[in-house]
C-alpha positions in Angstrom: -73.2 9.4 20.3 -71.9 11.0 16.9 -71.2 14.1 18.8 -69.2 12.3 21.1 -67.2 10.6 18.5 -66.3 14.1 16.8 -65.2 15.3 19.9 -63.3 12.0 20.1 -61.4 12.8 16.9 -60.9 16.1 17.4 -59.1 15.5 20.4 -57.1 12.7 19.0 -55.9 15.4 15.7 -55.1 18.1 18.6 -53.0 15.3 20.5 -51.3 14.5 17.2 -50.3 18.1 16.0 -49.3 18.6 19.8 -47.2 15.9 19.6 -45.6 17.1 16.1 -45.7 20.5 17.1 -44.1 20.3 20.7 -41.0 22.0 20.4 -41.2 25.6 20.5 -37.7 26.2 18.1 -37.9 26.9 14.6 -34.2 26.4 12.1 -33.5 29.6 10.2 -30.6 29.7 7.7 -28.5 32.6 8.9 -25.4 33.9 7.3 -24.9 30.4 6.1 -25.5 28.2 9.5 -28.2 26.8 10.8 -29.4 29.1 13.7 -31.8 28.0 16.0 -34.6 30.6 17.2 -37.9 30.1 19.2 -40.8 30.1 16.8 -43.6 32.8 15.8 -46.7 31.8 15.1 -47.8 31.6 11.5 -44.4 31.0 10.2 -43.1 28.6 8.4 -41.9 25.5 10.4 -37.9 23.9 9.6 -36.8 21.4 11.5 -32.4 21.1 11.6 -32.5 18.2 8.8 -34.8 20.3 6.4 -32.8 23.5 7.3 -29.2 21.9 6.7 -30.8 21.0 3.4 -30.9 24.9 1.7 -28.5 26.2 4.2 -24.9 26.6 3.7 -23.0 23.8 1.7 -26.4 21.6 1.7 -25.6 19.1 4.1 -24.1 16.7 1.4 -21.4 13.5 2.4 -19.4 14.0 0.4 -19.4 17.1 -1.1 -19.4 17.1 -4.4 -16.2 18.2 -6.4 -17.9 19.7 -9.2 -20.2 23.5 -9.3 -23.2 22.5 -7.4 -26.3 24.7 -6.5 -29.1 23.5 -3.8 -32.0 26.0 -3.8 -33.8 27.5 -0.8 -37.0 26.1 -1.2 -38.6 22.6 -0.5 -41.9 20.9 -1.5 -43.4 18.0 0.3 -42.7 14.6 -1.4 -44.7 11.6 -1.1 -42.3 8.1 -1.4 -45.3 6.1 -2.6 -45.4 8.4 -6.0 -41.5 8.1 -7.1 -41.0 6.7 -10.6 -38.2 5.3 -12.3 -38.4 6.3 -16.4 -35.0 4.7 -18.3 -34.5 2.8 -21.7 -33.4 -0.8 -20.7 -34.7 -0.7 -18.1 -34.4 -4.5 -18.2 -30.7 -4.2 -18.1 -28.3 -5.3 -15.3 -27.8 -1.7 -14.9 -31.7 -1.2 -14.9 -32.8 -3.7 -12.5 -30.5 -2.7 -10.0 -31.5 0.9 -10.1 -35.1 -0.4 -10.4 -33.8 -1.9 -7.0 -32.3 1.1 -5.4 -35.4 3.7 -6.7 -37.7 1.0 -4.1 -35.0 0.6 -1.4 -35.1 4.7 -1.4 -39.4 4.8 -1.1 -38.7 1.9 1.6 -36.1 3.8 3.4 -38.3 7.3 3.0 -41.5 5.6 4.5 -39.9 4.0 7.5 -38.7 7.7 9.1 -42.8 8.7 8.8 -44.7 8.8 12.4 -47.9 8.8 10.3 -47.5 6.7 6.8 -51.6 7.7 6.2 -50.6 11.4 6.3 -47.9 11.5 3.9 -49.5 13.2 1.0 -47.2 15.9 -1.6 -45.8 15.3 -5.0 -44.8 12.8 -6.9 -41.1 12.3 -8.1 -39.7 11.1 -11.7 -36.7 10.2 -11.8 -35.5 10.2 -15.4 -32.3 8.4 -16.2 -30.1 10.0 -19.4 -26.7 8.9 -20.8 -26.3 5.2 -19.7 -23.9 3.9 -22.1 -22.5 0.9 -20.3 -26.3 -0.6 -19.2 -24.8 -4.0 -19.2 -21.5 -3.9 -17.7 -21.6 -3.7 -14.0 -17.5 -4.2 -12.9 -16.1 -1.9 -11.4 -12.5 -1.3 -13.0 -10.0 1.4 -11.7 -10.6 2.9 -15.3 -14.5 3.3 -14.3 -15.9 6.7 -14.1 -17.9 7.1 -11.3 -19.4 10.8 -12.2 -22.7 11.8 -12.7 -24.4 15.1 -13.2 -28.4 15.7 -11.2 -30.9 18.3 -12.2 -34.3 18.8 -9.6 -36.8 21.1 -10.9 -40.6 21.5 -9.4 -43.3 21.1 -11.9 -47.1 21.4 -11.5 -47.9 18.3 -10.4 -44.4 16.9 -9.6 -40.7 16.9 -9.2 -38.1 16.5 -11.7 -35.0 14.6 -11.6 -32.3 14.3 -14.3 -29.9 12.2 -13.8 -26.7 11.5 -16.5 -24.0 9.1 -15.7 -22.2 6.7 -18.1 -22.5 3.4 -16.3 -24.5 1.9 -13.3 -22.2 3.4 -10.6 -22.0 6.7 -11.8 -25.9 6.9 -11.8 -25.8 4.6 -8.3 -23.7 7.5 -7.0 -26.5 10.5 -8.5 -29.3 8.1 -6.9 -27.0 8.1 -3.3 -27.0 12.0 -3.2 -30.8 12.1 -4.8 -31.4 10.7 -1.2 -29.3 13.0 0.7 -31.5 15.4 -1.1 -35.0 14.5 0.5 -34.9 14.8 4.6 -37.8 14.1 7.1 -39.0 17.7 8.5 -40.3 15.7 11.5 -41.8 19.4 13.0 -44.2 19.2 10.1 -44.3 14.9 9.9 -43.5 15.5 6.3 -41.2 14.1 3.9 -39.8 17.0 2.1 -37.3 17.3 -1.5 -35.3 20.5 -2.5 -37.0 21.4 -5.6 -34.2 23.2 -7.4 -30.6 21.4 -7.4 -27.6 21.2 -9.9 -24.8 19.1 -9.1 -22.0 18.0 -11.1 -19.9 14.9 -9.2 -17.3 13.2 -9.6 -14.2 11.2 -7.5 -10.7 12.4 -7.2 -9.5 8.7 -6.6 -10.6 5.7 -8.2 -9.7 3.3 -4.7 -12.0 4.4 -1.7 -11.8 1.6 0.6 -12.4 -0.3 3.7 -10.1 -3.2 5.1 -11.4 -5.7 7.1 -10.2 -8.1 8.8 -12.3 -11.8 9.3 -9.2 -14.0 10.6 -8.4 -13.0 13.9 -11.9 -12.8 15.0 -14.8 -14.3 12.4 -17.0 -11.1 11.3 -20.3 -12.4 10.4 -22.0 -12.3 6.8 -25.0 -10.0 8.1 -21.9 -7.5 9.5 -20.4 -7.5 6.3 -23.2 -6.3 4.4 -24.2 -4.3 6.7 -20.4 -2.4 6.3 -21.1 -2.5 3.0 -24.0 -0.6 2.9 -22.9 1.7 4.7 -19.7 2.3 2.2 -22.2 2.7 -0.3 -23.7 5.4 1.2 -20.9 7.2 2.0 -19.4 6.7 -1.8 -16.4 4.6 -0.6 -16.5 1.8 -3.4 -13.8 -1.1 -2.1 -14.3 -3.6 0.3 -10.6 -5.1 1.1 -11.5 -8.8 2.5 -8.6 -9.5 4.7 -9.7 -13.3 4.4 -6.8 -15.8 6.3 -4.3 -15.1 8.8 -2.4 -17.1 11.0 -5.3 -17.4 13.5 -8.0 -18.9 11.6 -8.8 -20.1 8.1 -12.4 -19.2 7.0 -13.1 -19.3 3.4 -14.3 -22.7 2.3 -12.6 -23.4 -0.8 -13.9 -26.5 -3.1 -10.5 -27.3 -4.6 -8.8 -27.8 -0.8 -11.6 -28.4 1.8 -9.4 -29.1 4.8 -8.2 -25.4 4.8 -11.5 -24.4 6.6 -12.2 -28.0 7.8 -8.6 -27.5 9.9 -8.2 -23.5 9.7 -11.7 -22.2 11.0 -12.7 -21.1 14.2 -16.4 -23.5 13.9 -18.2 -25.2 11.3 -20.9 -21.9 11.9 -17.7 -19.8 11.4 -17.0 -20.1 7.3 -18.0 -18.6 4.2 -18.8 -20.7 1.3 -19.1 -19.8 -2.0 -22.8 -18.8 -1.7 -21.9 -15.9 1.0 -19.5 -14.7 -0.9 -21.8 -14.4 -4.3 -24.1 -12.6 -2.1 -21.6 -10.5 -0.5 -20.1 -9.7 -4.1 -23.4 -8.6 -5.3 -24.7 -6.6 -3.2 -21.3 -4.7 -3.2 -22.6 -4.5 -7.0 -25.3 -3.0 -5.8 -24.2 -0.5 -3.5 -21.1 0.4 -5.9 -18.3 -1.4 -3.9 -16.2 -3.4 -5.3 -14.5 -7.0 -3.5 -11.2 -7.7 -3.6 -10.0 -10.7 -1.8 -6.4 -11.2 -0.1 -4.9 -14.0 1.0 -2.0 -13.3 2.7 1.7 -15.0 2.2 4.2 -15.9 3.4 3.7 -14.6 6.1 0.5 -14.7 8.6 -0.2 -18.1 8.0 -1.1 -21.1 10.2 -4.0 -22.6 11.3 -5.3 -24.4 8.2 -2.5 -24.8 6.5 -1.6 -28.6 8.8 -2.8 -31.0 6.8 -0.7 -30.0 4.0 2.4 -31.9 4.2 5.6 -31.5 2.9 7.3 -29.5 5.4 5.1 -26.6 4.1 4.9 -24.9 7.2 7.4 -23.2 9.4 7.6 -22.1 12.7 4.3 -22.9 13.3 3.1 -22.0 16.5 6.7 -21.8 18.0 7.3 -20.1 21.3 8.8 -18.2 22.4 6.5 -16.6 20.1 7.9 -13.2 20.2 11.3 -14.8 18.7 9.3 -15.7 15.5 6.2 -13.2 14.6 4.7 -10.2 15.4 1.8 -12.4 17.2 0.3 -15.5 18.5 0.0 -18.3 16.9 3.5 -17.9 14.5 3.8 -19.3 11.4 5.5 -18.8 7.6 5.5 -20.8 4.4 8.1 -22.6 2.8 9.1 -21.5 -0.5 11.5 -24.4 -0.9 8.5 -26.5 -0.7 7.1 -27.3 -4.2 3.3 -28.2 -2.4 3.1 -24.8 -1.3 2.6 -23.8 -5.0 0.8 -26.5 -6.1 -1.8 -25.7 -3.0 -1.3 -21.6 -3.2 -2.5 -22.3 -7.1 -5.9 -24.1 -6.4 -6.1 -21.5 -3.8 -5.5 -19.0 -5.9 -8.0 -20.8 -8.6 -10.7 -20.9 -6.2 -10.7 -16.7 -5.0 -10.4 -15.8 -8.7 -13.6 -18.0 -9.8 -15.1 -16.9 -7.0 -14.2 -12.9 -7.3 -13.6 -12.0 -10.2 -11.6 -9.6 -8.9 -10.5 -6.4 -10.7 -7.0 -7.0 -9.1 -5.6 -9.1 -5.9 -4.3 -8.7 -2.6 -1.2 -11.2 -2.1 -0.2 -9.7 1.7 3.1 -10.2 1.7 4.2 -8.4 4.5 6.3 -9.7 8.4 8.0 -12.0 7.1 10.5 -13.0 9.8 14.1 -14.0 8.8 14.4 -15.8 12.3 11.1 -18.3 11.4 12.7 -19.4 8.0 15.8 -19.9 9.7 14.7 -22.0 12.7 14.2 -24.8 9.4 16.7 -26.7 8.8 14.8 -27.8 5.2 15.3 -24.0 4.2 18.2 -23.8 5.4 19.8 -26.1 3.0 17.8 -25.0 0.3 19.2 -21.6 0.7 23.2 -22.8 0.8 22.4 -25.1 -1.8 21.2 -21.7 -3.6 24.8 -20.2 -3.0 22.9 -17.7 -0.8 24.0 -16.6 2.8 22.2 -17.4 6.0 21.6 -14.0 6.9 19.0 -11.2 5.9 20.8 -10.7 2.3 19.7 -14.5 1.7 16.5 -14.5 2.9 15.4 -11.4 1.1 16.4 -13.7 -1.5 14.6 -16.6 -0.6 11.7 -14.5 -0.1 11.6 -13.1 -3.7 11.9 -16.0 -5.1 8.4 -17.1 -3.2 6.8 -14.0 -4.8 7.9 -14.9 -8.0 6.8 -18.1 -7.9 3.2 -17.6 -6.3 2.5 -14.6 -8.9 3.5 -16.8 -12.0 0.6 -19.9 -9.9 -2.0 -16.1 -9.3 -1.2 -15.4 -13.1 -1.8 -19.3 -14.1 -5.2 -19.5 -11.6 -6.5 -16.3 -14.2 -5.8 -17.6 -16.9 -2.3 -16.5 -18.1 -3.4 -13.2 -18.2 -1.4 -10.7 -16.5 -2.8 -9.7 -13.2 -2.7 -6.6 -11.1 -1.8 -7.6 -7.4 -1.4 -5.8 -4.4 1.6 -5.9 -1.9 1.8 -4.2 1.6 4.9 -2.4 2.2 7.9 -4.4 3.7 11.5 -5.2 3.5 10.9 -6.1 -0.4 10.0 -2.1 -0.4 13.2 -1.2 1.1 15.7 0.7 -0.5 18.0 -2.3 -1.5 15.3 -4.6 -2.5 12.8 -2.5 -4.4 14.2 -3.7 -7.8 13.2 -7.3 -6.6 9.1 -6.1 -7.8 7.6 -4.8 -11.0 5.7 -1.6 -10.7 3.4 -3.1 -13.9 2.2 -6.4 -11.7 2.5 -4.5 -8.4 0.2 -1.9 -6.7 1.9 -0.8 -3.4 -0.1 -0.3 0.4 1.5 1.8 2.2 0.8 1.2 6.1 4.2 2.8 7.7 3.6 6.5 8.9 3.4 9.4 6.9 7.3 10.6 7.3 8.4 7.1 6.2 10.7 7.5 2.7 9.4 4.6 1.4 6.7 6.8 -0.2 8.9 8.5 -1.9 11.0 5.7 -3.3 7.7 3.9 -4.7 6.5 6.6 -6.1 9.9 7.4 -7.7 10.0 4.1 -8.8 6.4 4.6 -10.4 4.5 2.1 -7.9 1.0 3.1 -8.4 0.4 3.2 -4.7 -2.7 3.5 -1.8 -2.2 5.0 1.7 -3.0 2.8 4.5 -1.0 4.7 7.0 -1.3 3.2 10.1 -1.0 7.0 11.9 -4.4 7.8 10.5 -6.0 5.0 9.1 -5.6 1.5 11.6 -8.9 2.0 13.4 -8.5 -0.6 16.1 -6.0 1.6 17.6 -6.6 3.4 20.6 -7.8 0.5 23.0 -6.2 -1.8 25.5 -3.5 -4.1 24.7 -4.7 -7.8 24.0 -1.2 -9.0 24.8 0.3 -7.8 27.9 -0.7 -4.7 29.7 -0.6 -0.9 28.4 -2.3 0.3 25.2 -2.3 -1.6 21.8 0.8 -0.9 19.6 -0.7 2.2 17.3 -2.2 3.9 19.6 -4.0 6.8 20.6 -6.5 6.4 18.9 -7.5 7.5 15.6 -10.7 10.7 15.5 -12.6 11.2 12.4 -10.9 14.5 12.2 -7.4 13.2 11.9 -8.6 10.9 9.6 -10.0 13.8 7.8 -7.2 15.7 7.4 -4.8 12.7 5.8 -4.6 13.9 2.6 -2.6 11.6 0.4 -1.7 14.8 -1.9 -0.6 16.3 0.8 1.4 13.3 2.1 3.2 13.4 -1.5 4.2 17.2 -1.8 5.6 16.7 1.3 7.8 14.1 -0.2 8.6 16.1 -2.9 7.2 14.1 -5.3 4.4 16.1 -6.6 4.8 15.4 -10.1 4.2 11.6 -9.3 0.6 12.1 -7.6 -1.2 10.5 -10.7 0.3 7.2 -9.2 -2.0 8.0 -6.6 -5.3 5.2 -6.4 -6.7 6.4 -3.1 -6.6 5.0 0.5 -8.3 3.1 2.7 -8.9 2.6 6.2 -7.7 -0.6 7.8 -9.9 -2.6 11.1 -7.5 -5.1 12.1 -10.3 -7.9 14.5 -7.8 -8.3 17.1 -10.1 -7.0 19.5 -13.3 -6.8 17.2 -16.1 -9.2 16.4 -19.6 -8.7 14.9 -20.5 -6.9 17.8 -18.0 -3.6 17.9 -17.5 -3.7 14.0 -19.9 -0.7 13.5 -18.9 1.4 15.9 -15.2 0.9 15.0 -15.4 2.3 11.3 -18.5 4.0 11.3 -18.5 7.1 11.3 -14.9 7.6 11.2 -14.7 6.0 8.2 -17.0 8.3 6.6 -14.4 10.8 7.0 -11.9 9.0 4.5 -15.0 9.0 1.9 -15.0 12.8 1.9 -11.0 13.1 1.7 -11.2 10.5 -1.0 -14.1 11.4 -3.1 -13.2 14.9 -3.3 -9.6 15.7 -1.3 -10.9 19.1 0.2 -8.8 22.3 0.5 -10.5 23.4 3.8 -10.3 21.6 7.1 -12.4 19.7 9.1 -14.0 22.3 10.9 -15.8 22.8 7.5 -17.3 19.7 7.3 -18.3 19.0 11.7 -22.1 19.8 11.2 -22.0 17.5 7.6 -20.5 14.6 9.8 -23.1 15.3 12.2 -25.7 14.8 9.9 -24.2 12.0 8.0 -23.8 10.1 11.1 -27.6 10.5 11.6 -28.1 9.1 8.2 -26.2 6.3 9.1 -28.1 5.3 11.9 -31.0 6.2 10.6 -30.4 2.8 8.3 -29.2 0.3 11.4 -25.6 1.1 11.3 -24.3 1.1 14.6 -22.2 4.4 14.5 -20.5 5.9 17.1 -21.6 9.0 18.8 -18.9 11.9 18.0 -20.8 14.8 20.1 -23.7 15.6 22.4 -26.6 15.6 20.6 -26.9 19.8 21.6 -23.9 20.1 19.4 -25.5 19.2 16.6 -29.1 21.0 17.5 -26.5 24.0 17.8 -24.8 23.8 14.9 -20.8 25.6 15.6 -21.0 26.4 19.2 -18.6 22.8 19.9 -16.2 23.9 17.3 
């Protein structure tokens, strides 16, 4: 019987090293690539992820903008035995990275076949230079850099990390992980054990815009984005909250704007979703920033209000009044607009915090304001004329009026807000906005010479442009027949290659880059819900990360087998991304270029 039961588990070790064991290729590092070769017995056994790892550039999304060095050596690394040493540790700062040093072994353990044959050293993690331990906001004056050492000692690995606040140490912890792949020919966790890096961003904005109006994205979605941001070093989640389609956000100070303006009583978010949502962007180094959009792209919601606040709302012929269904604009001659805009207002800021705010402010249609006959008189009354001239008018006026209610919901304190471009950006009506309460988006195409007239006018701006950064372009159109309005559709490569310095000096306005905050890619939910938001930014949006973090001199081509593996990462933690290759691609790392 005991004989029987060794040859039992003898058989059952075979069957599990044949298993780990099974492919006969072997990685070799070969004038800087990844080369794949069929294996000799006795060698040493790399599998693509550990390979990438020594080989090359290192594998590293994004690649770090400072001298960096990634040995060619790795040690096996057991999750269970990675400490966290750091004074305060009982800081904000602390318990989060407390948080993120478990969410790593958590992460680490889940890719092991085999959790009882993990073995290899331990890793201490020690954390130098935290200044800031108790201030967690993320400002546009926040440095985000950090500096990572990884030595092997006897018994162990070492790893250094220096960073002034929580995200520049959140960002060393982020790239730590890229650091340690699963060699899954050996079922082994495995750590480079001799790294230097020295990181840092080029732009303080790295974002995401997403939109929860036209179709409701749920909470779990939006985390889910948002942890995938984090990993990828973006560190701004845009919350395109109302439009003229629905009215999600429950707000305590006017109830019926969700009670009339959302999709289902299932289909809000109250103020405990969005503390959650705003802390675990904390967490993963993103910041929130709310917009509620006016005066334009309003409606639903907004029908309980009274007062003649609403304008053209859902008029038809539709096309006559808005650039889609269901139209609508507010009034600015109407004094409750203000008075429900500042509550409003009140509400998002309590709720946010928010380093600086998005006001929209873009399609507003002349022909809407003038179907009213209310605004109408208001605006002869004004002394103003009935065409364009007079509504330009009529609309700065509503600006200046809802930021003095903003500036009044924060407190009096001045407040940074956020416009898209539009006619107020136009040549004749620039002088209508402040370039000290404004920040401009830019979402017209790269050629347009609005960039160069903000930036001239020293608008402190961040490229949206729709020619490389709408992502639900590309598809089917959701009114009438042909393709949706930006198409084609937007590859990770073009994305890639968007360089908002770039875009500048070839405006001839080189000398005004510092007014340069970043960019951010935009997913418009037309034709999105929970169920396609993954695949739709991910991992195209990764792209922007790299151009943003570090606004690379060499082309994509440089960085196709680093998306490949980044994309793996991603998935690897439940994010839906889309496939950009056949897998052989990446097993064959250059032959698809």
């Amino acid at each position: 019987m005991f004989g029987v039961l060794i040859t039992i588990l003898v058989f059952q070790s075979f069957c599990t090293h044949a298993q780990i064991f099974s492919s006969p290729w072997n990685y070799k590092c070969t004038n800087g690539q990844c080369v794949k070769f069929e294996k000799i017995k006795n060698e040493s056994i790399s599998s693509l992820e550990a390979c990438q790892l020594i080989c090359g550039d290192g594998g590293l999304w994004p690649k770090p903008t400072g001298p960096y060095y990634i040995g060619n050596s790795l040690v096996n690394l057991n999750p269970s035995k990675i400490k966290l040493h750091m004074i305060n540790s009982t800081s904000v700062a602390g318990v989060l990275l407390k948080r993120k040093v478990n969410a790593l072994k958590i992460n680490l353990k889940k890719l092991v076949r085999n959790p009882r044959r993990l073995g290899g050293l331990g890793l201490d993690i020690y954390i130098k230079g935290l200044i800031n331990s108790s201030d967690v906001t993320l400002r546009l004056s926040t440095k985000e850099n950090y500096k990572l050492k990884i030595n092997k000692r006897r018994s162990s690995v070492s790893v250094i990390i220096r960073g002034e606040n929580y995200f520049g140490v959140r960002n060393a912890l982020e790239t730590l992980s890229q650091l340690i792949v699963f060699n899954d020919f050996v079922d082994k966790i495995q750590i480079a054990t001799n790294a230097s890096i020295i990181d840092g961003p080029v732009y303080p904005y790295r974002g995401i815009l997403l939109d929860t109006s036209r179709n409701y994205i749920s909470k779990e979605e939006i985390l889910k984005t948002i942890e995938a941001m984090g990993m990828s070093k973006l560190n701004t989640f845009h919350w395109h909250l109302s439009d003229s389609q629905s009215f999600p956000y429950v707000s305590r100070s006017r109830p019926n704007m969700s009670r009339y303006g959302a999709y289902s009583s299932k289909k809000i978010y109250t103020d405990k979703d969005i503390k959650e949502i705003i802390n675990f962007g904390i967490y993963q180094g993103v910041r929130v920033i709310p917009e509620l959009d006016a005066p334009a792209h309003v409606g639903e919601g907004w029908q309980w209000v009274g007062d003649d606040a609403l304008a053209c709302f859902r008029a038809e012929p539709w096309p006559s009044y808005c650039q889609e269904p269901p139209c609508g604009q507010l009034n600015p001659a109407s004094d409750r607009v203000y008075e429900v805009l500042e509550s409003l207002y009140k509400d998002l800021m309590d709720d946010f915090k928010p380093v600086i705010f998005h006001m929209g402010g873009d399609e507003v249609n002349i022909n809407c304001w003038n179907s009213s006959e209310s605004i109408r008189k208001f605006v002869s009354k004004k002394g103003w004329s009935l065409d364009a001239s007079g509504f330009v008018k009529l609309w700065n006026l509503f600006q200046q009026r809802a930021y003095d209610k903003l500036k009044l919901a924060g407190g009096g304190e001045e407040v940074k807000a956020v416009l898209w471009t539009s006619k107020l950006t136009d040549e004749n009506n620039i002088e209508y906005l402040d370039p000290d309460k404004y920040i401009i988006q830019i979402w017209t195409a790269v050629y347009d010479q609005t960039i160069r007239r903000l930036l001239q006018n020293d608008f402190q701006v961040i490229f949206s442009n729709y020619d490389a950064l709408y992502l639900d372009c590309g598809f089917g159109a959701w009114i009438g027949e042909g393709s949706n309005w930006c198409s084609p559709y937007k590859g990770w490569k073009r994305i890639y290659e968007n360089s908002p310095l770039k875009i500048v000096e070839n405006h001839g306005v080189e000398n005004k880059k510092h007014l340069i905050l970043g960019g951010e890619a935009a997913l418009w939910t037309e034709q999105v819900d929970s169920t396609s938001v993954d695949s739709r930014l991910w991992p195209r949006s990764a792209a922007l990360a790299e151009r943003l973090w570090a606004e690379p001199s060499s082309s994509w081509k440089n960085a196709e087998s680093r998306m490949l593996r980044h994309r793996e990462r991603l998935v690897n933690r439940g994010i839906l991304a889309d496939s950009l290759e056949p897998e052989w691609c990446r097993q064959n790392p250059g032959n698809c270029t």
